[in-house]
N, C-alpha and C positions, 0 to 999 in steps of 0.2 A: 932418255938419258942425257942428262949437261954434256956437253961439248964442251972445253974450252976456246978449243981454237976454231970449231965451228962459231961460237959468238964471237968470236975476236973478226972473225972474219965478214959477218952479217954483221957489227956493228962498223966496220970500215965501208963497208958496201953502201951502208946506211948515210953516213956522213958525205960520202963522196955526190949520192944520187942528191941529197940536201942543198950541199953547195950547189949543184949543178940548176935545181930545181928554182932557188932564188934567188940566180942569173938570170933567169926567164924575164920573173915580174909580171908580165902581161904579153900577148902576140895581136896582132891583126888577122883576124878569120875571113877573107873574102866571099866564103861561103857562108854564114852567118852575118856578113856586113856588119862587125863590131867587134871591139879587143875580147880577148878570152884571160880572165885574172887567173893568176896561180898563186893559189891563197893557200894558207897551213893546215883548211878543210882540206884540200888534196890530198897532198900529201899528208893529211893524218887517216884518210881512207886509205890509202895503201896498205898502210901496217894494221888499219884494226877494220871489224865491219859489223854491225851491231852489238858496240861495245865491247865483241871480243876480240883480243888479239887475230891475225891472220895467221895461220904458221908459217913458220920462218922460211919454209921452201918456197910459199907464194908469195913472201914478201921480196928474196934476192929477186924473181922472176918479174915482180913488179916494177923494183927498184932499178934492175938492169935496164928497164928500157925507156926510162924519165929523156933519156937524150935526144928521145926522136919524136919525143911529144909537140913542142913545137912546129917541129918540120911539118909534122901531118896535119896540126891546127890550122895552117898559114897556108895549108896547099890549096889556091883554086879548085884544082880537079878532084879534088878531096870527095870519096864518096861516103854522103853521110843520108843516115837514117833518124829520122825524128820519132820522138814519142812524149805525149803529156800524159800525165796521170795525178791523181790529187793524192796529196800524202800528209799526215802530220808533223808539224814544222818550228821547230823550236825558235822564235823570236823574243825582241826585247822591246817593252811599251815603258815607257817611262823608270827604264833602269830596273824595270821586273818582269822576268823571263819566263813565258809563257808559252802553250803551244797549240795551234791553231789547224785548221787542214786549210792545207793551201796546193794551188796550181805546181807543178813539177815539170819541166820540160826537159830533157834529157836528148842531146844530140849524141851518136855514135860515126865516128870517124874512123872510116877504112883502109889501110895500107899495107900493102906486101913492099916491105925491105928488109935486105940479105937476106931472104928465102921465109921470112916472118910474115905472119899474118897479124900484123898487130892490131888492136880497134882502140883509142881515146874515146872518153865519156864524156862531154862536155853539160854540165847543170845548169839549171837557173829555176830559182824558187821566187814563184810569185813574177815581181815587176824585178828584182834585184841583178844585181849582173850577173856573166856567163861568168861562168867558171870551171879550170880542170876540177875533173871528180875521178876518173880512173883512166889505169892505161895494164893492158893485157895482151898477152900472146893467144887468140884462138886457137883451136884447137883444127887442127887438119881433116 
C-alpha cells in the first residue's frame, strides 16, 4: 500500500545519504594500498539489485549507513576478506556495449560501530579500479 509520507520520507533519506555519498569522491584504503572510487554504480546498487528495485526498508537500512563507509575503507586495521570469481560484464569497445566474462574481485570490509556490525563491499572488474559496491548491517 503507497505511503505518502512514508515516500516523502525515503526520498529525503535518499537525497541526504546522496549528498553525503558524493562528498566522498574517492578514500585511501591502506589495506588494499590504493584509492577506493565512489562512483553512481554504488550507490545505484543500494537501491536496486538485478535490475530490481530493493525495498524500500533495505534501501533506508542501506542508505542510513553510507556515512561510515569511508571510515571503515580507510581503516588500517580493517578486517577484510577477499573473493574473485568470473562473472559477465557489461563493457564498451569502441562505443558499443558488449558483455564479456570477466575476473570479479570483491573485498568485504568489517566493522562493529555503535553496536552495528556493518560489512562495505568493495569491487573491481577485470584491471579497472576499486570501487564502493555495497554497504550493510549483518545480521547478529
Amino acid at each position: 500500500m503507497y505511503d505518502p509520507a512514508f515516500q516523502f520520507e525515503r526520498e529525503k533519506i535518499e537525497n541526504e545519504a546522496r549528498e553525503t555519498y558524493n562528498k566522498i569522491g574517492h578514500v585511501w584504503s591502506p589495506v588494499l594500498n590504493g584509492h577506493i572510487s565512489f562512483k553512481s554504480a554504488g550507490f545505484r546498487h543500494l537501491m536496486w539489485k538485478g535490475g530490481k528495485r530493493r525495498p524500500y526498508t533495505q534501501q533506508i537500512k542501506r542508505l542510513s549507513l553510507i556515512a561510515y563507509a569511508a571510515k571503515i575503507v580507510s581503516d588500517p586495521k580493517a578486517r577484510v576478506i577477499e573473493r574473485e570469481e568470473m562473472r559477465d560484464s557489461l563493457i564498451k569497445r569502441a562505443g558499443v556495449k558488449i558483455i564479456i566474462k570477466a575476473p570479479v574481485r570483491f573485498w568485504a570490509f568489517h566493522a562493529n560501530i555503535e553496536r552495528k556490525n556493518i560489512r562495505v563491499i568493495v569491487r573491481q572488474v577485470s584491471n579497472g579500479s576499486k570501487h564502493f559496491f555495497s554497504i550493510f548491517e549483518e545480521e547478529k
